[in-house]
C-alpha positions as CSV (number, residue, x, y, z in Angstrom):
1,X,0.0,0.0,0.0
2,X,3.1,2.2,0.0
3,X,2.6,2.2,-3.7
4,X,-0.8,4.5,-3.6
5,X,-0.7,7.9,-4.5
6,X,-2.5,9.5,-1.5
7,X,-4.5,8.4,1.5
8,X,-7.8,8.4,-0.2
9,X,-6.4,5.7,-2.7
10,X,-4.8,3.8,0.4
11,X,-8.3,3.6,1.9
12,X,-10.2,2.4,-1.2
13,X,-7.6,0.2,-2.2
14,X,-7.9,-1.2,1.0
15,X,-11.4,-1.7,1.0
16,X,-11.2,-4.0,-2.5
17,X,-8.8,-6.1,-1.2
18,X,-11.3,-8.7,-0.2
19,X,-12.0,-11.5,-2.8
20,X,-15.7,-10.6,-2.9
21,X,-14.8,-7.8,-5.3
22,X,-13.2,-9.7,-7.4
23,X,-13.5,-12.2,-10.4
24,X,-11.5,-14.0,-13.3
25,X,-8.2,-13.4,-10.8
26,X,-5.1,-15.1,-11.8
27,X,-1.3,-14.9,-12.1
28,X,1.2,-16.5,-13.8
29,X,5.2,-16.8,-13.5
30,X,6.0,-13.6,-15.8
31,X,4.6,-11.5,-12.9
32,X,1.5,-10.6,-14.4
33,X,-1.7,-10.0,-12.2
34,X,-5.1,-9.7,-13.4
35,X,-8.8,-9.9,-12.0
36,X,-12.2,-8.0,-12.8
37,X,-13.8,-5.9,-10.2
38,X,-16.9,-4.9,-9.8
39,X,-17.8,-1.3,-11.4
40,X,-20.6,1.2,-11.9
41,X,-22.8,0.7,-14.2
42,X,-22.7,-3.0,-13.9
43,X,-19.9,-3.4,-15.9
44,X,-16.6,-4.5,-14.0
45,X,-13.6,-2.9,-14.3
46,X,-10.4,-5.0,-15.9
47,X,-7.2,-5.0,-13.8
48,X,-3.9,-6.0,-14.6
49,X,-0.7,-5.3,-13.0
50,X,2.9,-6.5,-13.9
51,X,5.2,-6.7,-10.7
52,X,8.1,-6.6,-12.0
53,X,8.0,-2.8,-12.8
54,X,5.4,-2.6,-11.4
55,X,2.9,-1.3,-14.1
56,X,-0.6,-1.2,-14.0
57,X,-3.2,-1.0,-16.1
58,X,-7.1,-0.5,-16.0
59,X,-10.2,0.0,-17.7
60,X,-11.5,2.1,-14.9
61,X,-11.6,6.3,-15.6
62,X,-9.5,7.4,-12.8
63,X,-6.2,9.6,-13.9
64,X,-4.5,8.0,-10.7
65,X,-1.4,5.5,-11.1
66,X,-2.0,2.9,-9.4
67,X,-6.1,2.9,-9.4
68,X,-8.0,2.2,-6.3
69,X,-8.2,-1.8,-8.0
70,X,-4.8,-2.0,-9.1
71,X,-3.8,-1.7,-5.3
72,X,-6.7,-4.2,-4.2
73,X,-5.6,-6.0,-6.9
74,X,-2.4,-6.1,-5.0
75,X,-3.6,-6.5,-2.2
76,X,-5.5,-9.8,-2.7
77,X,-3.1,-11.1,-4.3
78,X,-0.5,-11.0,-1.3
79,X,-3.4,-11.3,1.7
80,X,-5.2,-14.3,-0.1
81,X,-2.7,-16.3,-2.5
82,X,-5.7,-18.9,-2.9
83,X,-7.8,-15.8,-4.2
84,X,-5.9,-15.4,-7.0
85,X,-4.6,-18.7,-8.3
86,X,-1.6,-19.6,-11.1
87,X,-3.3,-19.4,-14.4
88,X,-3.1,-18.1,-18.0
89,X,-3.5,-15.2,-18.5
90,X,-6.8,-14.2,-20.3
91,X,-7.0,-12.4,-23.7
92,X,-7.6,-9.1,-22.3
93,X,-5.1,-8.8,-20.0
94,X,-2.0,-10.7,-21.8
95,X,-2.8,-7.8,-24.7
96,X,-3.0,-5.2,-22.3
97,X,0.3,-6.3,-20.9
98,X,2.3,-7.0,-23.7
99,X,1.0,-4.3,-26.0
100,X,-1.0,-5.9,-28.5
101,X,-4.6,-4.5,-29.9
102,X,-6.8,-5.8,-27.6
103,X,-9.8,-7.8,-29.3
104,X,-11.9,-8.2,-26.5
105,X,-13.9,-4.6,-26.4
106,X,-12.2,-3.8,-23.3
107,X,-12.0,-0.2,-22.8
108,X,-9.9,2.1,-20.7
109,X,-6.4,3.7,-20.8
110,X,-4.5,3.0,-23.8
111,X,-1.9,0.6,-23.8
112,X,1.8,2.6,-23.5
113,X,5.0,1.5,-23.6
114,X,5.1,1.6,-19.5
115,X,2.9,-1.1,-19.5
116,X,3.8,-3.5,-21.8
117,X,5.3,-6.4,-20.1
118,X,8.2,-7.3,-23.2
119,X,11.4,-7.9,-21.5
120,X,12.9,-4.7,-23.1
121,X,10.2,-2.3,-21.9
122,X,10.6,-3.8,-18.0
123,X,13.9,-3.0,-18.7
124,X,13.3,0.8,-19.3
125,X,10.9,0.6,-16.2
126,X,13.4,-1.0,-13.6
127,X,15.8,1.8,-14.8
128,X,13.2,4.5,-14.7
129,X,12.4,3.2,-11.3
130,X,16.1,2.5,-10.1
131,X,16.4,6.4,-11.1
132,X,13.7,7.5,-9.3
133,X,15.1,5.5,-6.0
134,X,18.2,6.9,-6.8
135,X,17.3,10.1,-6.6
136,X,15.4,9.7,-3.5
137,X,18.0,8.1,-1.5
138,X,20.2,10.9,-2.4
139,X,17.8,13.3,-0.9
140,X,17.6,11.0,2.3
141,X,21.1,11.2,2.5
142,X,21.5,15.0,2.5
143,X,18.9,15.0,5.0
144,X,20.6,12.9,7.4
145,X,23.9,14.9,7.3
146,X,21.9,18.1,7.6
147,X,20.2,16.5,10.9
148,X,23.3,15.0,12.2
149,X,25.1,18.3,11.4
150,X,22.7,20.4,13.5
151,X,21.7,18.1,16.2
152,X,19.1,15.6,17.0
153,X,17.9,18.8,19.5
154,X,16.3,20.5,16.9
155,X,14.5,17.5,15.3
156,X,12.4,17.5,18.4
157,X,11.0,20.8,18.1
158,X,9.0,19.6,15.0
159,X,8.1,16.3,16.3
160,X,7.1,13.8,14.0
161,X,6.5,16.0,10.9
162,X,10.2,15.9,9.8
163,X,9.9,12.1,9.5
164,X,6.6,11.9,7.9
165,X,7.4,14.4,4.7
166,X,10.9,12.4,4.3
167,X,8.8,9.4,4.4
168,X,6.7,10.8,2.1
169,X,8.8,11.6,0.0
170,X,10.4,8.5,0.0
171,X,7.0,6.5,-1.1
172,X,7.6,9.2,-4.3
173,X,10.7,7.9,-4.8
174,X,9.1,4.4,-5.0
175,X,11.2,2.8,-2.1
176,X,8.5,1.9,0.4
177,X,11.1,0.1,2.5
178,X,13.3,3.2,3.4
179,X,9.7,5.4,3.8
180,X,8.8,2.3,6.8
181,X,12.2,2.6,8.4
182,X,12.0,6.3,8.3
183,X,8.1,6.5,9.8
184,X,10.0,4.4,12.3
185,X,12.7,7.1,13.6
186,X,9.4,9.3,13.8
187,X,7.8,6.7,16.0
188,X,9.9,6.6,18.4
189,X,9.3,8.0,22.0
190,X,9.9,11.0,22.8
191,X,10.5,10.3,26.6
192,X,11.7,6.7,25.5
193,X,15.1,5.8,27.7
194,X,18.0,6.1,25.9
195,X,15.8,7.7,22.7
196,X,19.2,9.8,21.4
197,X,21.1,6.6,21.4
198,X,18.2,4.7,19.2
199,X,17.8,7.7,17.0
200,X,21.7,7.5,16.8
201,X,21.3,4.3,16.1
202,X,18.4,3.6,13.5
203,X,19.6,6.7,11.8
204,X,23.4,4.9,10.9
205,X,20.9,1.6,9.3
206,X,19.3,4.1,6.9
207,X,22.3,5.8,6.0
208,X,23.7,2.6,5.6
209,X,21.3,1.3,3.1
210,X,21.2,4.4,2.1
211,X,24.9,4.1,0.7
212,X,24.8,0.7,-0.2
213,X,22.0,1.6,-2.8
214,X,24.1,4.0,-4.2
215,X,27.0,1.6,-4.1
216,X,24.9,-1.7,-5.0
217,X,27.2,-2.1,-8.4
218,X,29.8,-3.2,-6.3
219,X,28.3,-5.4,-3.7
220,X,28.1,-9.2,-3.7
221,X,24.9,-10.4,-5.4
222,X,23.3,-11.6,-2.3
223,X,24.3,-8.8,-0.3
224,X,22.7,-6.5,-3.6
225,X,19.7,-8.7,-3.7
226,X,19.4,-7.8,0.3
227,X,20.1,-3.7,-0.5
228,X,17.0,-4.0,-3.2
229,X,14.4,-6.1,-0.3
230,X,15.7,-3.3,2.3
231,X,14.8,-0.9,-0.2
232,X,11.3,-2.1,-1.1
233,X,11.9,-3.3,-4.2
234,X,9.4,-5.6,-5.6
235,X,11.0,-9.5,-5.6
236,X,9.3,-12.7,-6.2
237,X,10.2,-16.2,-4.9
238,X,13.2,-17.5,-7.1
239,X,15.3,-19.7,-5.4
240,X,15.4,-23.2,-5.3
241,X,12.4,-25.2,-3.9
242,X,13.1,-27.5,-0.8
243,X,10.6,-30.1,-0.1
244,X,10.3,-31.1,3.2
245,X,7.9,-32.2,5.9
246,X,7.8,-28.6,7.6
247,X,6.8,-28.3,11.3
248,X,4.3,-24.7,12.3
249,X,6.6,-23.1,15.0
250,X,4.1,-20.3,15.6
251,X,1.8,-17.8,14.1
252,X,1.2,-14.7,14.9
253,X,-0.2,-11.5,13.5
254,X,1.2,-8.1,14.1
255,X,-0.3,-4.8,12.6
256,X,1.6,-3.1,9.7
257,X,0.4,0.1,8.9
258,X,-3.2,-0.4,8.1
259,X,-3.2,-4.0,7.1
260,X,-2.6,-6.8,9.8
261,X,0.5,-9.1,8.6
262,X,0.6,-12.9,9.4
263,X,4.3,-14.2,10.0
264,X,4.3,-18.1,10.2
265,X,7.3,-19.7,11.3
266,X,8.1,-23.2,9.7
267,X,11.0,-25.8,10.5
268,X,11.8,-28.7,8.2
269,X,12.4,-31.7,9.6
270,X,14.8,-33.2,7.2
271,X,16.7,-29.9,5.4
272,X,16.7,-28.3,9.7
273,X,16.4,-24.7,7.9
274,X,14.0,-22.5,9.8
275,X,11.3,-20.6,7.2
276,X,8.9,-17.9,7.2
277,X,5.3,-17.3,5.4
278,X,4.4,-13.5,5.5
279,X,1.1,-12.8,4.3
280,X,-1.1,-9.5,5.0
281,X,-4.9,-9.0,5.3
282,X,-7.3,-6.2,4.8
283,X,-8.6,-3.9,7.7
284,X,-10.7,-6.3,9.3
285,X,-10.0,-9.8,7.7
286,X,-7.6,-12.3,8.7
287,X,-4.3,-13.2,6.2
288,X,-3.9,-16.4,4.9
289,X,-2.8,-19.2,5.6
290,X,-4.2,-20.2,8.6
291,X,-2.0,-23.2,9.5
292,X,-2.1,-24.5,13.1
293,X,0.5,-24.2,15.4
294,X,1.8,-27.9,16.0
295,X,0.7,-29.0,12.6
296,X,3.4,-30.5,10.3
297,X,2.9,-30.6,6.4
298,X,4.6,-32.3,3.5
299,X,4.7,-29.2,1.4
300,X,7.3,-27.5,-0.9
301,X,8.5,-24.0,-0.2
302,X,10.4,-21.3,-2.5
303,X,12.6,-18.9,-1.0
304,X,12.8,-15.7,-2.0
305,X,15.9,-13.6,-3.0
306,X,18.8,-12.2,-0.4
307,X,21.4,-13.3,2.7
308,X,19.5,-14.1,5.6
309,X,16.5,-14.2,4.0
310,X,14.1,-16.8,5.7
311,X,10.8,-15.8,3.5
312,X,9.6,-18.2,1.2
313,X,6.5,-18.9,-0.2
314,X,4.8,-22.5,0.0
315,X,3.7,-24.7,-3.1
316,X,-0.1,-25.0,-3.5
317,X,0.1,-29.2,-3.1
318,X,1.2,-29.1,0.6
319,X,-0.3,-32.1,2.6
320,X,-0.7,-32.8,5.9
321,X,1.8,-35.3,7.7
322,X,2.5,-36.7,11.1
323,X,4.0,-34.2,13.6
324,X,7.7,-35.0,15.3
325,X,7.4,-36.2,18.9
326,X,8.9,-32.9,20.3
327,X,10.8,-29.7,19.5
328,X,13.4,-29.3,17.0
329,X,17.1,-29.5,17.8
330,X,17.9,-26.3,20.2
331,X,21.3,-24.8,21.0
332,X,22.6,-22.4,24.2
333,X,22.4,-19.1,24.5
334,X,26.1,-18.2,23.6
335,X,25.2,-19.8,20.4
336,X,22.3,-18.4,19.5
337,X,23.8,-14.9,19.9
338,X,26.7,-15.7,17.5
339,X,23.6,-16.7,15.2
340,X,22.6,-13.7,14.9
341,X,25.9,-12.4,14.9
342,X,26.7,-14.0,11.7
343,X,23.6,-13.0,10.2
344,X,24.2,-9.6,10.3
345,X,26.9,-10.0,8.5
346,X,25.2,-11.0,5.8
347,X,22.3,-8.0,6.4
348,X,22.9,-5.5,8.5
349,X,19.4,-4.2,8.8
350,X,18.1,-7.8,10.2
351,X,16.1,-7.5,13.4
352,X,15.9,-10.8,14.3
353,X,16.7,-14.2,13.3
354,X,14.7,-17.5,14.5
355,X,16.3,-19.6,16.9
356,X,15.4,-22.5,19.3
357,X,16.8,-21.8,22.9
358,X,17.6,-25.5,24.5
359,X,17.6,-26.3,28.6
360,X,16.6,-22.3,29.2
361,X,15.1,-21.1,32.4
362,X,12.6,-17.6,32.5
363,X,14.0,-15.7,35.4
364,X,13.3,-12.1,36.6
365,X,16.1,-9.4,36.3
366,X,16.1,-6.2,37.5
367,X,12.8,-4.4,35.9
368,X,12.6,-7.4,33.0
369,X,13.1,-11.0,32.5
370,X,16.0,-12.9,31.3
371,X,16.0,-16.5,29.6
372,X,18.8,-18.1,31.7
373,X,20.6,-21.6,30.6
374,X,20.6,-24.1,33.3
375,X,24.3,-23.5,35.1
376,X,23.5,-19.7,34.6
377,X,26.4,-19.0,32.8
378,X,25.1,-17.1,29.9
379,X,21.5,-15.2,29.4
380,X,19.7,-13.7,27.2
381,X,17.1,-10.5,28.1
382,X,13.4,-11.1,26.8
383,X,12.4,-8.0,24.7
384,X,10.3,-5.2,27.0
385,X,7.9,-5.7,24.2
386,X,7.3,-9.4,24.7
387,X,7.8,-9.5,28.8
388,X,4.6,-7.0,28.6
389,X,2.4,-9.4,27.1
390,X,0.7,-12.5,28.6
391,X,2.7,-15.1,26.8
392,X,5.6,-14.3,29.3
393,X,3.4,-15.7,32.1
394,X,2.4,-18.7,30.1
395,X,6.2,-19.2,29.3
396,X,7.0,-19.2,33.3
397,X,3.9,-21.4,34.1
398,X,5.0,-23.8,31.7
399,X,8.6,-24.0,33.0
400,X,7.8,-23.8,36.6
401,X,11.2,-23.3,37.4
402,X,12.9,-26.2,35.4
403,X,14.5,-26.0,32.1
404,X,12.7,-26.2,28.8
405,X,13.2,-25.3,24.9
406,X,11.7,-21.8,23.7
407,X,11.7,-21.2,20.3
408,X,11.4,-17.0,19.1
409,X,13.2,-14.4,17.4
410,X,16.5,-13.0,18.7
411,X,17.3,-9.7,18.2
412,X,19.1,-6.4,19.3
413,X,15.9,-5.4,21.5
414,X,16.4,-9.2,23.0
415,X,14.7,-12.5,22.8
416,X,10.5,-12.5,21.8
417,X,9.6,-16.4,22.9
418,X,7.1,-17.3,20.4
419,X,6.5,-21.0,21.5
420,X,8.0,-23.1,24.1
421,X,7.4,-27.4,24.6
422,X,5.8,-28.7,27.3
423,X,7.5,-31.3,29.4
424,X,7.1,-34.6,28.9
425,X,4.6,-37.2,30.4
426,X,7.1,-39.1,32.5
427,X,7.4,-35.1,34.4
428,X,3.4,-35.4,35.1
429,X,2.3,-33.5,31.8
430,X,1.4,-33.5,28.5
431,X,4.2,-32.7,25.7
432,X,2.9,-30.4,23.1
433,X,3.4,-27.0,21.6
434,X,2.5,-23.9,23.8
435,X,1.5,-20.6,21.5
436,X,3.1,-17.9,23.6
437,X,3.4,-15.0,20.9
């Protein structure tokens, strides 16, 4: 939604991104997306969108680029993958895309260059749009100096308002990922503890990308591939499919902006490589897929492009399969941290990597809680985000005291337990995966 051209858009794309809408959806492996939504007049309106620019193109009157469908359009398509299903494209929208006379009747805007979807003309778009980022990130730059150079003092006089016109001006630039990390250095708390060190902080990441946009020519491809994600670059799942028997960690939905975003965390039994689903939903719907926590399926999944990168995105044949007898292989705290620590070598604007903690204890410390392994040699503080919420007190009721595997995301802000593994019946209860996030 970073993509509409103003907040009325936002909101009436958002309000189309619900399959109901919607008919004739598809898309196919070119990174074409098409559907037919209902319009005035009784006649719908013909969407089609190719991703890879992106481009859009519509037979609906509005002047605006994207249309209020193109971005439900959008919107469906990565809140409901079973919405709109692999297909072929139809007539209208394979001559729509690729520039040929449409012999359908279909009306609307006429068919440009910019929305063609031959491999030459995508071409001229990534570069129009790599310009355009360019351009933007320049901007950022300067603006970072110009705060550094006179003090984060005076950013507080304006508040928030600084941040939200760079970020907005970074959605005009087309790199949605830089206006989220920038709306972020606005969000932060003014009375927050240690708020000039964040700002400090979160301020070097986005100069950091920053630079590494303007320098991605010379980086290493995955490290590039990384730099374009960070950016907000539209990327598709590429890499090479891993079938597995995968295991559902936990699930758990966390808002984003005005959509609600679903991350599922998977582990495969066989390949041990920890994955993530990421789907969003529509103001008041939930994202897809709903898979159980617990549940194991025989499914394959494709990752998508970059170091570090856990997202993939799961095959439409998966199949349910008998679940392991307990957790998956866990490793100590010391461990764990040098995870992390290796992963940010490989992206240096990671917050987190998954990780299972083995033979940890929940144990209070100072104003927060620590995870603690069992000689209480090494620990690990729980996020203040996560030791507000009620899964910290299911965590401790679970371990009454003793020992027991947690698995969650480690980051720089701590450890966020997302599900932890009941003891075993020989210790008086039943084993089984406990939801804590």
């Amino acid at each position: 939604m970073a993509l509409a051209p103003d907040e009325t858009s936002r909101r009436a794309g958002a309000g189309l991104g619900v399959p109901g809408a919607w008919s004739g959806t598809g898309h196919d492996a070119t990174g074409a997306v098409w559907g037919s939504c209902e319009g005035g007049g009784g006649r719908p309106y013909r969407t089609a969108v190719d991703t890879g620019g992106p481009a859009y193109t519509c037979s609906c009157p509005s002047r605006k680029s994207p249309c209020k469908h193109a971005l439900g359009l959008l919107l469906l398509h990565a809140s409901d993958p079973a919405a709109v299903p692999v297909g072929e494209a139809p007539e209208w929208a394979s001559a729509r895309l690729h520039g040929r006379p449409d012999r359908t009747g279909t009306k609307g805007a006429p068919v440009t260059a910019s929305a063609t979807g031959d491999p030459e003309a995508a071409r001229r778009r990534a570069e129009r749009r790599a310009a355009r980022v360019t351009a933007g990130v320049e901007e950022l730059a300067q603006r970072l100096a110009d705060l550094v150079r006179g003090g984060f003092a005076a950013s507080e006089q304006s508040g928030d308002a600084l941040w939200q016109e760079t970020a907005a001006r970074m959605v005009d630039a087309q790199a949605p990922g830089l206006a989220s990390r920038v709306r972020d250095l606005g969000a932060l708390p003014a009375s927050a503890s240690g708020r000039p060190d964040r700002l400090l902080e979160e301020c070097a990441l986005v100069h950091l990308l920053a630079t590494a946009w303007l320098g991605r020519d010379r980086l290493p491809g995955p490290l590039a591939a990384t730099v374009r994600t960070r950016i907000g670059l539209p990327s598709s799942a590429q890499g090479i499919p891993v079938r597995d028997h995968w295991t559902v960690l936990s699930r758990h939905d966390v808002p984003d902006g005005r959509l609600v975003a679903r991350r599922t965390w998977l582990h495969g039994r066989r390949s041990g490589r920890a994955a993530l689903l990421l789907s969003f939903g529509a103001p008041g719907r939930a994202p897809a897929p709903s898979l159980p926590v617990g549940t194991t399926w025989d499914a394959e999944v494709t990752p998508y492009p970059g170091g570090s990168q856990y997202r993939v995105e799961l095959g439409g044949d998966a199949a349910a399969a008998e679940s392991p007898d307990g957790p998956p292989p866990g490793v100590s705290v010391a461990a764990a941290v040098a995870v992390y620590g290796g992963a940010l070598l490989e992206d240096p604007w990671l917050a987190s990597v998954p990780v299972v903690l083995d033979q940890v204890i929940p144990v209070p410390s100072g104003d927060g809680w620590q995870l603690a392994d069992e000689k209480g040699e090494s620990a690990v503080p729980i996020a203040p985000a996560a030791a507000a919420g009620p899964g910290l007190w299911r965590l401790v009721a679970v371990s009454g005291g003793g020992p027991l595997t947690v698995f969650g995301e480690l980051g720089h802000r701590g450890f966020d337990p997302l599900a932890t593994w009941s003891p075993t019946e020989e210790e008086g209860r039943v084993p089984g995966t406990v939801p804590l996030g």
